[in-house]
C-alpha positions as CSV (number, residue, x, y, z in Angstrom):
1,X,109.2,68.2,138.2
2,X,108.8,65.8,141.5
3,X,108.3,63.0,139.1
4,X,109.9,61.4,136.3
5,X,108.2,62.8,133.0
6,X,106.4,60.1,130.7
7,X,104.7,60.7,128.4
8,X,102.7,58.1,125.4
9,X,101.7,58.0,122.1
10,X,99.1,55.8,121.8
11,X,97.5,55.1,118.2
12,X,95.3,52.8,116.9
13,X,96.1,50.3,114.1
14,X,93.2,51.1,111.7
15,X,95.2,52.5,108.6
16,X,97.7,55.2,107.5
17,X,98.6,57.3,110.1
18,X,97.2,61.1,109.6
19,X,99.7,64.0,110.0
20,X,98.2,65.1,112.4
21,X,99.1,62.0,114.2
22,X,102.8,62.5,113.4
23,X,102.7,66.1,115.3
24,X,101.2,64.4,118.3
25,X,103.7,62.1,118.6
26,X,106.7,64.5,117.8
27,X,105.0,67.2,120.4
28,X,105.4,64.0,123.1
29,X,108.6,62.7,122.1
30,X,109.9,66.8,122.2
31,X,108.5,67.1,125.9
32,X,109.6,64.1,127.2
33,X,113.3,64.5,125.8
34,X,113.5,68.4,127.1
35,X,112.7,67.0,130.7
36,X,114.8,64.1,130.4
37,X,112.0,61.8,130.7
38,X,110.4,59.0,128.7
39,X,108.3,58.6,125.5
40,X,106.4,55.4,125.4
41,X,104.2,53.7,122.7
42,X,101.2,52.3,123.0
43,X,99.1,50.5,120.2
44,X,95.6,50.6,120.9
45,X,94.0,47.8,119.5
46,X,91.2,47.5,121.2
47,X,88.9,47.9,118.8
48,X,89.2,44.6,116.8
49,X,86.5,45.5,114.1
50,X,88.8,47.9,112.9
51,X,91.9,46.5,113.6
52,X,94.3,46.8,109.8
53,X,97.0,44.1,109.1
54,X,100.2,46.0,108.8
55,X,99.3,49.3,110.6
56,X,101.0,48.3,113.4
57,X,104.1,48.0,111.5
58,X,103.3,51.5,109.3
59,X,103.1,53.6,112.5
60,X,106.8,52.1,113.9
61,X,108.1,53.3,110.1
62,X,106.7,56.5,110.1
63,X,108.1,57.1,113.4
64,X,111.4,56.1,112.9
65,X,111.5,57.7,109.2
66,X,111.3,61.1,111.5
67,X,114.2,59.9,114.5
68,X,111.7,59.2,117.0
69,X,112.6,56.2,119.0
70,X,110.0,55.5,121.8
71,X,111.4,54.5,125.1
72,X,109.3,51.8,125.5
73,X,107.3,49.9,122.8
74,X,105.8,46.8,121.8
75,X,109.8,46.3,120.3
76,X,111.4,48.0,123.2
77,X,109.7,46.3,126.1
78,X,110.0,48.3,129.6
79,X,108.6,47.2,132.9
80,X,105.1,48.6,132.4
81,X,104.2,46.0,129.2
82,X,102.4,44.6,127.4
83,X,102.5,47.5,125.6
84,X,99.7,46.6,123.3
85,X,96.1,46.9,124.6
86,X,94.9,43.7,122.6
87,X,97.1,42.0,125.3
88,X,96.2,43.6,128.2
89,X,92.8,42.1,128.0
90,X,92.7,40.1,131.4
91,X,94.0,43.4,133.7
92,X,91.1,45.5,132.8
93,X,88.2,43.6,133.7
94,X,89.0,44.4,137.9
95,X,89.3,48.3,137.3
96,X,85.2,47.7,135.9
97,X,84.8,45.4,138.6
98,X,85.8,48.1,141.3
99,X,83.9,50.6,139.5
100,X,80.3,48.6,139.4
101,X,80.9,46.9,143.3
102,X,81.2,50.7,144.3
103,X,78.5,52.5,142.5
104,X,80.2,53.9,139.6
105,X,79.2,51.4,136.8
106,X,76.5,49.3,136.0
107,X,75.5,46.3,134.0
108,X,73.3,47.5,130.5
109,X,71.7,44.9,128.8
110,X,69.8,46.9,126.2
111,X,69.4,45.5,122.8
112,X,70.5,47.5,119.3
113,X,66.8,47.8,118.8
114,X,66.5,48.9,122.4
115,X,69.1,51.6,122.0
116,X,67.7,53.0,118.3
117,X,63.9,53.5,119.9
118,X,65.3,55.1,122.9
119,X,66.8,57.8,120.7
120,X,64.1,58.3,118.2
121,X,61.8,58.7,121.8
122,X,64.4,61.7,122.8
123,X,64.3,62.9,119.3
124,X,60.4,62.9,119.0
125,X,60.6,65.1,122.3
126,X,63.1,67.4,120.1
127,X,66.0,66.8,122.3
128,X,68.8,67.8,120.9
129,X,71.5,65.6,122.0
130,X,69.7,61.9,122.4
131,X,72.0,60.4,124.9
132,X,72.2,57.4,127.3
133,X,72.6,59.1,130.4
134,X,71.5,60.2,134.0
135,X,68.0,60.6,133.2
136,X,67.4,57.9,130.6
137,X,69.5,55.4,132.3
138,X,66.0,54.5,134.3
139,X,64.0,53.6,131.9
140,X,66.5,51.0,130.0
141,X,67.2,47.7,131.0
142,X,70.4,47.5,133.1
143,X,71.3,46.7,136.8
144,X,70.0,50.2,138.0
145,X,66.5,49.2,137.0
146,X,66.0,45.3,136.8
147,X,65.9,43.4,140.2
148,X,69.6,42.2,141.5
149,X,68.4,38.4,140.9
150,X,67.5,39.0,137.6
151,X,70.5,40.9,136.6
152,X,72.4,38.0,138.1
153,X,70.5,35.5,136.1
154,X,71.1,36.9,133.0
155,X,74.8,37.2,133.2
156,X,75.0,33.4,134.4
157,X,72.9,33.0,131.3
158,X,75.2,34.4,129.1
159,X,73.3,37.1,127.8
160,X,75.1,39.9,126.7
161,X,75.7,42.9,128.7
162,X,78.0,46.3,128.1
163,X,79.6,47.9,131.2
164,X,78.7,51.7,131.3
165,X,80.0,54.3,133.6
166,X,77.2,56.0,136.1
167,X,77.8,59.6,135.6
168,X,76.8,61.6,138.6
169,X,73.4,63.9,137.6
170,X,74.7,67.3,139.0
171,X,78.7,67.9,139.1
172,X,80.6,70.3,138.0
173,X,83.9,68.2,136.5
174,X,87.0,70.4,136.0
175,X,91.0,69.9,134.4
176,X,93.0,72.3,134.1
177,X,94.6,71.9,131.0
178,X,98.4,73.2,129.8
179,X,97.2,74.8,126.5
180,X,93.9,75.8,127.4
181,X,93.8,76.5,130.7
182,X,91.0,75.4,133.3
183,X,88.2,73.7,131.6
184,X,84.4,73.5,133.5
185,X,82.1,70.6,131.8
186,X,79.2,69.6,133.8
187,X,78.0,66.3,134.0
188,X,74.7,66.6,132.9
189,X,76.5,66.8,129.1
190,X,78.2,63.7,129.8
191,X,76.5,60.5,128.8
192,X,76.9,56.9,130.4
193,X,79.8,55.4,128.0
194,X,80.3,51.9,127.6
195,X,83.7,50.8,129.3
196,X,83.7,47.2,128.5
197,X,81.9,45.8,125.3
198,X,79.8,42.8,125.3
199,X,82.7,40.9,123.9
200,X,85.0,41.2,127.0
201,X,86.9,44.2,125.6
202,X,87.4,47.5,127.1
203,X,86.7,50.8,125.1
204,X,89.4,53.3,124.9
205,X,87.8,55.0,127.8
206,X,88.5,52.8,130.2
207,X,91.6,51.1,129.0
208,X,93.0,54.8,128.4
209,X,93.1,55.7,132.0
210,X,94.2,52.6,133.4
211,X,96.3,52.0,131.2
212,X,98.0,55.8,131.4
213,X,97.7,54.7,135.3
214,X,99.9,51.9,135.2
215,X,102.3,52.9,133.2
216,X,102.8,55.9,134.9
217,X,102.1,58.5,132.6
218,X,102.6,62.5,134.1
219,X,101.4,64.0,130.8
220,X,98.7,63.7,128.3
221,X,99.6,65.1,125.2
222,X,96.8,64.5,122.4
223,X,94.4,66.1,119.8
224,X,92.0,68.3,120.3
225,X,89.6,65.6,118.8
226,X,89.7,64.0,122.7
227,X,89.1,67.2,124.8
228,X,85.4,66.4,125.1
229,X,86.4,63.0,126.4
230,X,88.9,64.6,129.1
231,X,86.0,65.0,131.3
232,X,85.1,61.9,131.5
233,X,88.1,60.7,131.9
234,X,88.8,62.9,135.0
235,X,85.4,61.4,136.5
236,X,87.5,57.9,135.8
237,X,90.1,58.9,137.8
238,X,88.4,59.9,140.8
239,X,86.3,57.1,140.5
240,X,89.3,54.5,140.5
241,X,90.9,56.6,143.6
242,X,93.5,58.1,141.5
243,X,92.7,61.6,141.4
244,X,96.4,62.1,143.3
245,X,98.3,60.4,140.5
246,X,95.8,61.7,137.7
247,X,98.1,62.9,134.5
248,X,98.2,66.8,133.6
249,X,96.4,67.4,130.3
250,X,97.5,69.2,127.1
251,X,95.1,69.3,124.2
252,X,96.4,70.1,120.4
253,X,95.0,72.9,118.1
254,X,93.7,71.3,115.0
255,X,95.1,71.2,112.1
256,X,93.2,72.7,109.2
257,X,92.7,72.6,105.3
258,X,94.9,75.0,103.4
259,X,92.1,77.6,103.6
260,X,91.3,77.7,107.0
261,X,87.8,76.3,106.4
262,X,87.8,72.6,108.4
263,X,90.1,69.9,110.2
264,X,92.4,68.2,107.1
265,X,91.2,65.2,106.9
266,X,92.7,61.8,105.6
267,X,90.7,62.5,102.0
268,X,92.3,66.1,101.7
269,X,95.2,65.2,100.4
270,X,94.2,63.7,97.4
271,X,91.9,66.5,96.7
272,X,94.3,69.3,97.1
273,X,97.2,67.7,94.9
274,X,99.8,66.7,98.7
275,X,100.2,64.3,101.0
276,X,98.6,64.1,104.6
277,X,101.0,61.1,105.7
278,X,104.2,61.3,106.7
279,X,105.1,57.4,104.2
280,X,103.4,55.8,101.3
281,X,101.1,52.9,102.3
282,X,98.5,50.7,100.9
283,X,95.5,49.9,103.1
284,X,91.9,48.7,102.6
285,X,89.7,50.9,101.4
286,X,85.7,51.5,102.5
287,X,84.7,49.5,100.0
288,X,87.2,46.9,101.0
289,X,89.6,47.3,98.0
290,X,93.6,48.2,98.3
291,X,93.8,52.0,98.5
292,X,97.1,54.1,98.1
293,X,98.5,56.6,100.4
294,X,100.6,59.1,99.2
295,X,103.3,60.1,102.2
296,X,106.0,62.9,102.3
297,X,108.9,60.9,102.7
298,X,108.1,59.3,98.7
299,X,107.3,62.6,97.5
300,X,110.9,64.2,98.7
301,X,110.5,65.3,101.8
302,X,113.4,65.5,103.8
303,X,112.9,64.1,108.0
304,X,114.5,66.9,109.5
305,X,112.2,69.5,107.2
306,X,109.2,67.5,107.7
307,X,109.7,68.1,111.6
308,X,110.8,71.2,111.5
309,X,107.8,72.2,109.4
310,X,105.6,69.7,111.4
311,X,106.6,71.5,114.5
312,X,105.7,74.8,113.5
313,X,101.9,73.6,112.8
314,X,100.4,75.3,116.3
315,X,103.9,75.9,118.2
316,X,106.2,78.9,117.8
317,X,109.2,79.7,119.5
318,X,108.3,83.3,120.2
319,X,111.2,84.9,118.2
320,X,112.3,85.3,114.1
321,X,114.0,82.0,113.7
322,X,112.2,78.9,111.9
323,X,114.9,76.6,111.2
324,X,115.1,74.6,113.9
325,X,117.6,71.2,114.4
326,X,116.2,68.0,116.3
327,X,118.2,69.3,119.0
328,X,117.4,73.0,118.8
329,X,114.1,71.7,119.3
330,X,114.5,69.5,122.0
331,X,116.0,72.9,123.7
332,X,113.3,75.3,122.5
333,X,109.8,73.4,122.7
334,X,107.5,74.3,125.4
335,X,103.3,73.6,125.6
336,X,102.8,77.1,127.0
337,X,104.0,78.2,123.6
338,X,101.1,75.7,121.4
339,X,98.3,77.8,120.2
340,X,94.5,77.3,121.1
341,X,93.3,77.8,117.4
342,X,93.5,75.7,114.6
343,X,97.1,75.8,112.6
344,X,96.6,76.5,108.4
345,X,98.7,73.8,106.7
346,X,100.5,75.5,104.6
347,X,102.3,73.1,101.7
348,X,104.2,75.9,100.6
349,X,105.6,76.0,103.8
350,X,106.5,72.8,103.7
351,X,107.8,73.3,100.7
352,X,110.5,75.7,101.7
353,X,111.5,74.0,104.3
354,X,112.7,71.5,102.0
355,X,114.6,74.0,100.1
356,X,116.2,75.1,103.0
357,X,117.7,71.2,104.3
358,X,118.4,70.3,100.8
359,X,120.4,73.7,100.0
360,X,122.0,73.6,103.4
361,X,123.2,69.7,102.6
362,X,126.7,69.2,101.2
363,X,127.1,67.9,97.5
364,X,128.2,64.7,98.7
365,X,125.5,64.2,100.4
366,X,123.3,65.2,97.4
367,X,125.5,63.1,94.9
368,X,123.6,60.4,96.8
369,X,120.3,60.9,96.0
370,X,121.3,62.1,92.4
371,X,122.8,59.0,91.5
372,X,120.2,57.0,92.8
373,X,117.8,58.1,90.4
374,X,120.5,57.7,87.4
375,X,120.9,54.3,88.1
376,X,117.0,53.6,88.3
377,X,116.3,55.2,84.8
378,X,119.9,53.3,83.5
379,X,121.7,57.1,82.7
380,X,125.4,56.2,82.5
381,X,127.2,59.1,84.2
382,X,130.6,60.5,85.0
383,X,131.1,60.0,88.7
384,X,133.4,62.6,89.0
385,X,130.5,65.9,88.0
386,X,128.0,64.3,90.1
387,X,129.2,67.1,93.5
388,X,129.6,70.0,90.7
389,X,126.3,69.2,89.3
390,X,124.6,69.3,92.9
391,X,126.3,72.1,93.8
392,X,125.5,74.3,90.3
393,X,121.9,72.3,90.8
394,X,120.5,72.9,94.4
395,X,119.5,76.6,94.6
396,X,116.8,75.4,92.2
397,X,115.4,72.9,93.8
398,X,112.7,71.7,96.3
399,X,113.2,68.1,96.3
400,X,116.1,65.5,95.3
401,X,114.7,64.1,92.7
402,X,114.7,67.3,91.4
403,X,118.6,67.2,91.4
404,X,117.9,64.4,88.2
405,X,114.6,65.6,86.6
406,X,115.8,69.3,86.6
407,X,119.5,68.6,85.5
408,X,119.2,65.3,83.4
409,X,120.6,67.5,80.7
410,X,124.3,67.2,82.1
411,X,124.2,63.8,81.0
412,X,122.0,63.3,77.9
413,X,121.4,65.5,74.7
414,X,118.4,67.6,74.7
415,X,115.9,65.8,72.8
416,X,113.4,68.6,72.9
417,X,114.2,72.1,73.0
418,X,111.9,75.0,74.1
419,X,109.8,76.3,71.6
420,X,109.3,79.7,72.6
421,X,112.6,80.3,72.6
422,X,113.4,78.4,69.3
423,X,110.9,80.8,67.9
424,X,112.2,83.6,69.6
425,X,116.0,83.5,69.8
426,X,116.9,80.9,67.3
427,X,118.4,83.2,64.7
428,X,121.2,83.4,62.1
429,X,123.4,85.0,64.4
430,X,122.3,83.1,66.4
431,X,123.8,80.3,64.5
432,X,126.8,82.2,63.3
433,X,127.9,82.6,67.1
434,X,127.5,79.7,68.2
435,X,129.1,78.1,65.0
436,X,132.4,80.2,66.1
437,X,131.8,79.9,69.9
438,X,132.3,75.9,69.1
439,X,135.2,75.7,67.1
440,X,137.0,78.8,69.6
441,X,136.4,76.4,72.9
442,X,137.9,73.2,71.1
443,X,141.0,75.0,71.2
444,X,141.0,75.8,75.0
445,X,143.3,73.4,76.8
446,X,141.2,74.2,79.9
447,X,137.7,75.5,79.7
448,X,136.2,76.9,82.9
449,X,133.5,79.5,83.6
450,X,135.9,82.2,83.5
451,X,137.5,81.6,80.1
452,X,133.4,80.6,78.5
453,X,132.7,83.8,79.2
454,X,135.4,85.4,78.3
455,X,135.7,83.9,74.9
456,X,132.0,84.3,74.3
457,X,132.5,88.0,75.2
458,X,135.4,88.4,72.7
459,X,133.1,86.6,69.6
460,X,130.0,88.8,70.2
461,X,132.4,91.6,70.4
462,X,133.9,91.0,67.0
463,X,130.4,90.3,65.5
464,X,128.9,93.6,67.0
465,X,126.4,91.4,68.5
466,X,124.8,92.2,71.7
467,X,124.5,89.5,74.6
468,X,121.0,89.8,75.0
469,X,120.6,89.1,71.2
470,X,122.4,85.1,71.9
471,X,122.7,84.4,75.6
472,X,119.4,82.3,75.4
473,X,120.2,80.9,71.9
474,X,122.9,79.4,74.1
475,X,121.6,77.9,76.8
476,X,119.3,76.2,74.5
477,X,121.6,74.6,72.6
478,X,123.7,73.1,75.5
479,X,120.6,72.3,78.0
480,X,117.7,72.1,75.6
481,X,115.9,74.2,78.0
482,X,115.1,78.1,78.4
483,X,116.5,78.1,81.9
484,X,118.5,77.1,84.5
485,X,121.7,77.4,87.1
486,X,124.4,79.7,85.4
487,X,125.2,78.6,82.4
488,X,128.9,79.1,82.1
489,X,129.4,76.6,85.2
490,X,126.9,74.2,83.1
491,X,129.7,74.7,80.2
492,X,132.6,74.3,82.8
493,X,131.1,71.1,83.9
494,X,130.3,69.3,80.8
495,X,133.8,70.1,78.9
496,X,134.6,71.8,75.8
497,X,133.8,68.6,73.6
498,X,130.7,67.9,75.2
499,X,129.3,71.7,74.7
500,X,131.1,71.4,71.2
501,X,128.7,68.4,70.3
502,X,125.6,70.1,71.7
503,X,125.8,72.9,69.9
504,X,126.1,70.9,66.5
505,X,123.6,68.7,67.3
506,X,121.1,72.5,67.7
507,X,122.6,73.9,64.6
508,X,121.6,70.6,62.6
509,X,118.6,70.2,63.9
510,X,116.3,73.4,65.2
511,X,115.0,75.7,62.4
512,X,116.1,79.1,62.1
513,X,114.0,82.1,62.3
514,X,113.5,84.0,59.5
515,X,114.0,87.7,59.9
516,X,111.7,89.4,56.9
């Protein structure tokens, strides 16, 4: 490429940011690294109404949660700031200028009222798609139907006016976009947008493309959501005499409910039992009261699973593998590879990603997270099991707080036990091999897997007692539970005294079946 690559993610501060979001900006920040360019974000807050107090600061955390560090931000200023629209205000007003003193804009000063009846007139006639536009432009009140004294009068009079852009009646407006390949809209679907509001602000239109202009952007990298607007802004762009300089466009697939059926939406997530944003946050609701977010990062989510699962929602590498590294990705990615069609999010997907980062973590690592959550529920613990209990613990779990709620039984006595197996497998001889099994390890100097098993072997072979007949019987007594990692490792890493005490603690308390 002639150019140096830059690329933007540009969100709006309204709320918690959507996954979908999160995908958007990794798929930028993944482009822009491979071609040794530049990421840049953009907050565009524009649209005051629905500006959110501490979005601003949500998006940077989500981003960085992941290990995406823009190149330029509102925190990381570059030479191409502000880098928030809200205070870019004063630049934008001369690119709507240009437009109207050359025939591309005009001045609209049609009422709410005005617009409503305009619509229900295009309705009435059973049009389909009511829009301000080529044709109904004439008979509304703006500068392309009022007399030029007039129009000035009222804009000295400080009556309020929007900015729209004139579309041109009959022209066929084409992109040729890197996922989708050449797109042909023609104009007469393309109505009049507003591109400054009548309180001085630009929409996104029109502060899109300039801004994108004069920040240099080569690459548009967004949602799907915005292909209908690509048009438009490709008319902006020629309009503005920029056609030369105009960014290449690549649209994302959706990304769709669990089922295929619809975009996932914000609500989804609450409906189908997982989260939909990448942190936790706590925003107003539509009724104005605080409403919680649920994000992956609080529910266990690993970063490096999250991306790696996040990038295979609409891009594959065209081979077998699926674990991917930040950097393998940074290698591998490539738009020609994204999908046209919606991508299934699949939580169970997600899911095993997580299983794969956590199992591939060492259990030093792990013993982080384990003892994090000791501490918080005030568990004294033995810091020297914490790596053996990680290590006997993560094949058989998803998350790390797993590593505690799975295995709290290395350090506390059961308090429940599993009734289907205390019905089951809770017998006399039962009871009679574990009485011997416990006073037989007291006497070990060392007890480790091997020698459990070994001197469990030897007492069901005295006893004529099958393996089968105990084995569970066991593992309840020790754990409490009717399953788990291998239980001679669990007895290795407790210690003879503490499986000793266990077992007593069974034999006193659980009720033995009665065999008639």
């Amino acid at each position: 490429m002639d150019k140096e690559v830059r690329v933007r993610f540009a969100p709006s501060p309204t709320g918690a940011l959507h996954v979908g979001g999160v995908r958007t900006a990794l798929y930028n920040y993944l482009f822009a690294k491979q071609n040794k360019g530049k990421m840049i974000l953009r907050i565009e807050d524009t649209d005051q109404a629905r500006f959110v107090p501490g979005a601003e600061d949500y998006i940077k955390e989500s981003l960085e949660w992941i290990g995406i560090i823009p190149d330029e931000s509102p925190y990381e200023e570059g030479e191409y700031g502000p880098y928030r629209q809200s205070e870019r205000k004063d630049m934008y007003a001369q690119y709507a200028q240009k437009l109207i003193d050359e025939g591309n804009a005009y001045y609209a000063f049609d009422t709410p009222e005005e617009l409503d009846a305009m619509r229900e007139r295009l309705k009435a006639a059973r049009v389909n798609t009511p829009q301000y536009n080529a044709i109904t432009r004439m008979q509304m009140r703006n500068s392309l139907t009022l007399p030029e004294e007039e129009v000035k009068e009222k804009i000295a009079a400080g009556e309020p006016y929007v900015i729209r852009l004139k579309v041109p009646l009959k022209e066929e407006v084409r992109l040729n976009d890197m996922v989708r390949g050449w797109v042909m809209v023609h104009s007469s679907t393309i109505d009049d947008k507003v591109l400054m509001k009548s309180d001085g602000m630009p929409t996104y239109h029109l502060a899109n493309v300039v801004d994108d202009y004069l920040m240099k952007i080569t690459h548009v990298i967004r949602g799907e959501e915005w292909l209908p607007s690509a048009p438009l802004h490709v008319l902006l762009y020629k309009f503005l005499g920029w056609e030369e300089n105009m960014p290449q466009f690549a649209h994302l697939p959706l990304l769709l409910k669990p089922d295929g059926n619809g975009k996932l939406s914000k609500r989804d997530g609450d409906k189908l039992g997982f989260p939909v944003f990448p942190i936790s946050g706590v925003f107003p609701g539509k009724d104005g009261n605080p409403e919680t977010y649920s994000g992956f990062r609080e529910a266990g989510y690993l970063p490096d699973a999250f991306v790696n699962f996040l990038a295979f929602l609409g891009w594959n590498p065209g081979t077998e593998q699926e674990i991917f590294t930040f950097e393998d990705l940074v290698q591998t990615f490539a738009i020609e590879r994204i999908g046209k069609s919606g991508a299934k999010f699949d939580i169970e997907k997600a899911k095993w990603y997580n299983q794969q980062y956590l199992k591939a973590k060492s259990n030093e690592e792990l013993s982080k997270y384990l003892k994090k959550e000791l501490e918080a529920n005030n568990i004294a613990y033995d810091a020297d099991i914490l790596e053996r209990v990680c290590g006997a613990m993560k094949e058989r779990v998803t998350f790390p707080q797993e590593l505690y709620t799975e295995g709290q039984f290395f350090f506390t006595l059961p308090e429940e036990y599993d009734q289907g197996v205390t019905k089951k497998k809770w017998t006399e001889v039962a009871v009679d091999v574990l009485t011997a099994y416990k006073e037989e390890i007291l006497k070990t100097e060392e007890l480790t897997a091997d020698s459990a098993k070994e001197i469990l072997n030897n007492i069901l072979e005295q006893k004529g007692v099958k393996l089968g007949q105990v084995m569970q019987a066991v593992r309840l007594a020790i754990t409490g539970k009717g399953g788990g990692p291998d239980l001679m490792e669990i007895i290795e890493i407790l210690g003879a005294k503490n499986v000793a005490d266990r077992i007593q603690k069974a034999i006193e308390e659980l009720p033995v079946k009665q065999v008639n």
